[in-house]
C-alpha positions as CSV (number, residue, x, y, z in Angstrom):
1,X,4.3,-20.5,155.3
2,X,7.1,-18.3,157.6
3,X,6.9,-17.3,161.1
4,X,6.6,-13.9,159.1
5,X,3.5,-14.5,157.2
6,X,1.1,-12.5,158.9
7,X,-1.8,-13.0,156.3
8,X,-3.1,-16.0,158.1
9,X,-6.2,-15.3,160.5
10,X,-4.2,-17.1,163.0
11,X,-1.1,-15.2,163.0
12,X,-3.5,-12.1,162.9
13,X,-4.7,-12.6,166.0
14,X,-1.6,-13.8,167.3
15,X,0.2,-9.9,166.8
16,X,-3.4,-8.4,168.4
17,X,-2.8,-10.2,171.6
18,X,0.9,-9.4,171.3
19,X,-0.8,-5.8,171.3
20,X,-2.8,-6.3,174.3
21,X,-0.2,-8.2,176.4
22,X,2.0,-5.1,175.5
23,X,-1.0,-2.3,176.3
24,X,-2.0,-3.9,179.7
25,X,2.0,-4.0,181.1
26,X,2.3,-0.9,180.3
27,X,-0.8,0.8,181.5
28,X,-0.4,-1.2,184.6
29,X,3.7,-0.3,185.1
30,X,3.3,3.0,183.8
31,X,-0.1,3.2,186.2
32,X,2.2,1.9,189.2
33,X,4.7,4.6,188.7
34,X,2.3,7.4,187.9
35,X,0.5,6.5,191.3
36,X,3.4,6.3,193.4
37,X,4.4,10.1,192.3
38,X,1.1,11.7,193.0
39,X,0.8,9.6,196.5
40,X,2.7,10.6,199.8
41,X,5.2,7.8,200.8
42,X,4.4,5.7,203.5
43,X,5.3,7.3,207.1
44,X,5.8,4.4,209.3
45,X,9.2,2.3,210.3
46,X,10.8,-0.1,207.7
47,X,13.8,-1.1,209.2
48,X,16.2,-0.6,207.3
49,X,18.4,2.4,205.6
50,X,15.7,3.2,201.9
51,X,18.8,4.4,200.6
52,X,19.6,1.0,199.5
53,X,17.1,0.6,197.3
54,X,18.0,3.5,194.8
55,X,21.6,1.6,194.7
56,X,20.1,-1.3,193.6
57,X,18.1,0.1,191.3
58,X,21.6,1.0,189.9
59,X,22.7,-2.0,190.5
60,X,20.0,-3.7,188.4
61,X,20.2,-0.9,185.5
62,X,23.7,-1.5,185.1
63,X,23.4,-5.4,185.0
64,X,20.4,-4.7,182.1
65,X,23.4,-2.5,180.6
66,X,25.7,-5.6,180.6
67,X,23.1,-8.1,179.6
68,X,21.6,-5.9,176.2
69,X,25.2,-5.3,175.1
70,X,25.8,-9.0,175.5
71,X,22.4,-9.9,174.0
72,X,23.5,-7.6,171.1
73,X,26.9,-9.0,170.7
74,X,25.6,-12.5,170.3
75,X,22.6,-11.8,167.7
76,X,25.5,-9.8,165.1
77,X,27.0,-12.9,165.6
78,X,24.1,-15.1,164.5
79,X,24.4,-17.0,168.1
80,X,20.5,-17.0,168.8
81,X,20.7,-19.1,171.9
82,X,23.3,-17.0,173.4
83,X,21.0,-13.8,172.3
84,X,17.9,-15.2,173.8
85,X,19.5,-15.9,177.1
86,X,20.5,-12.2,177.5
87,X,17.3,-10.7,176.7
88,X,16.2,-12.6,179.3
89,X,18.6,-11.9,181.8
90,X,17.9,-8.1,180.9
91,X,14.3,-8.7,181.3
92,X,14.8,-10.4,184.6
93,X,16.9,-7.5,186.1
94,X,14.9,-4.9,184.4
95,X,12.1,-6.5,186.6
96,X,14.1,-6.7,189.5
97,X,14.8,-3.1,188.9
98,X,11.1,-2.7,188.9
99,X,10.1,-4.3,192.3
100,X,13.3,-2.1,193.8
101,X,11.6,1.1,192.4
102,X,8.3,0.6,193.4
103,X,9.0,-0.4,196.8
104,X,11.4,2.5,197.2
105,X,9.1,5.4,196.1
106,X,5.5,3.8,198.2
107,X,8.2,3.7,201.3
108,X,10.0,7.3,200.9
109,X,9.4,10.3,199.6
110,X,10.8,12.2,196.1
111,X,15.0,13.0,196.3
112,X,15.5,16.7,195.2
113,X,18.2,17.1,193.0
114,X,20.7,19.5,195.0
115,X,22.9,20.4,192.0
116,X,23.3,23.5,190.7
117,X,24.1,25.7,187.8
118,X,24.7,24.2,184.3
119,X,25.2,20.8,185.5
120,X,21.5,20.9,187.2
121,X,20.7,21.9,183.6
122,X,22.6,18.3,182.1
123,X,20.7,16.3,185.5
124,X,17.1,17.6,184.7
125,X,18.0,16.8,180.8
126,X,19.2,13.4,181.4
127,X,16.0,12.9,184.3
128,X,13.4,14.3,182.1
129,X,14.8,12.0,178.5
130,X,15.3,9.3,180.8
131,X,11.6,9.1,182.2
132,X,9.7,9.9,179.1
133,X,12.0,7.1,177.2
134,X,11.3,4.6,179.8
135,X,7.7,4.5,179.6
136,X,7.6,4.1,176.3
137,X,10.5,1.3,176.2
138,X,7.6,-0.5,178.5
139,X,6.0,-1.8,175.1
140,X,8.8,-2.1,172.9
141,X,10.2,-4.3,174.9
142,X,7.4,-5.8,175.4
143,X,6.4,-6.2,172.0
144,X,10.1,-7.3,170.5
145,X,10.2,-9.5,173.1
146,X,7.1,-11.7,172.0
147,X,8.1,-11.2,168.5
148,X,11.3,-13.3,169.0
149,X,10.1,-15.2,171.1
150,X,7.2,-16.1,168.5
151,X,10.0,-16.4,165.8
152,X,8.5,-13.3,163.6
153,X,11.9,-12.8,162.7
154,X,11.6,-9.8,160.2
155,X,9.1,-8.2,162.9
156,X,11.1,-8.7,165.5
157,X,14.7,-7.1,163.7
158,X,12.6,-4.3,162.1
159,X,11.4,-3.0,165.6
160,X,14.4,-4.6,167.8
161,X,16.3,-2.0,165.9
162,X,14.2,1.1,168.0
163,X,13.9,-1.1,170.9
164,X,17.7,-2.1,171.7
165,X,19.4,1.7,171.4
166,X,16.1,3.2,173.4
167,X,16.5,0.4,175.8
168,X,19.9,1.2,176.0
169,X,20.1,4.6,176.6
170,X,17.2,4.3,179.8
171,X,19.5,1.9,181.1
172,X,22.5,3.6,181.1
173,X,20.7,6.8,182.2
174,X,19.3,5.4,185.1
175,X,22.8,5.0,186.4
176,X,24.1,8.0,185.2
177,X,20.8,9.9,187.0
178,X,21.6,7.7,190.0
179,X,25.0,8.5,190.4
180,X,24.0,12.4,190.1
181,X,21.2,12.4,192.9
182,X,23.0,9.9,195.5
183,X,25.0,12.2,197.1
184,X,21.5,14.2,197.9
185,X,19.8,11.2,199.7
């Protein structure tokens, strides 16, 4: 029997939990953000400059970039060690990214876009894609991830092959909507 075969009861129940893991991340990340948008930031004294935070959140998005490209690279090449090690890397910034953006929007309130004109047009596009894509990367990601990580190898390619580009593309707009807003903060 494969790692593929999902006849048995036992694999069966294996890709339902894979399910659940993936529904309560995402209801509880997805909740989080949600949340912190209908909330008002918190008013007292941090300490620090927030502005920080959004740069590492850049910071973090970028290094996701570098890591799913890598990660990428690697699996076309057949190097599945080398593969594994950058998802995970990507997962651990993406988390990192995470922590930064929650802490930054409970501590300050929404950035307005100050941009005008066609280009506000091109920001909103980009913020708009960029947000719906990300909450549902939550669990794709989630879900490839235990698929490899489970070794249901056709499983894993057939839906890594939404996952990576989606994954992609909110990492690389996440920069690209952070170096648009920055100069507003």
């Amino acid at each position: 029997m494969s790692a593929d075969d999902t006849s048995s009861p036992e694999n069966k129940g294996r890709s339902r939990s894979h399910a659940w893991i993936a529904v309560i991340l995402t209801v509880i990340i997805n909740g989080l953000i949600t949340v912190l948008f209908f909330i008002d930031g918190y008013n007292g004294e941090v300490g620090f400059d927030l502005t920080i935070l959004p740069m590492l959140n850049a910071i973090f998005n970028s290094f996701t970039t570098v890591f799913l490209v890598s990660a990428l690279f690697f699996i076309l090449r057949k190097n599945i060690k080398m593969h594994r090690r950058f998802i995970y890397a990507a997962f651990t910034s993406t988390s990192l990214f995470l922590i930064t953006y929650l802490i930054y929007h409970y501590l300050a309130e929404s950035t307005a876009y100050g941009g005008s004109g066609w280009i506000a047009g091109v920001y909103y596009f980009i913020l708009v894609s960029h947000i719906i894509l990300a909450a549902v990367i939550v669990p794709l990601a989630v879900i490839t991830f235990l698929r490899g990580i489970k070794f249901q190898v056709a499983k894993h390619r057939k839906i890594a092959r939404l996952t990576m580009p989606l994954w992609l593309y909110v990492s690389i707009t996440g920069v690209i909507v952070y170096l648009m807003i920055s100069p507003y903060y």
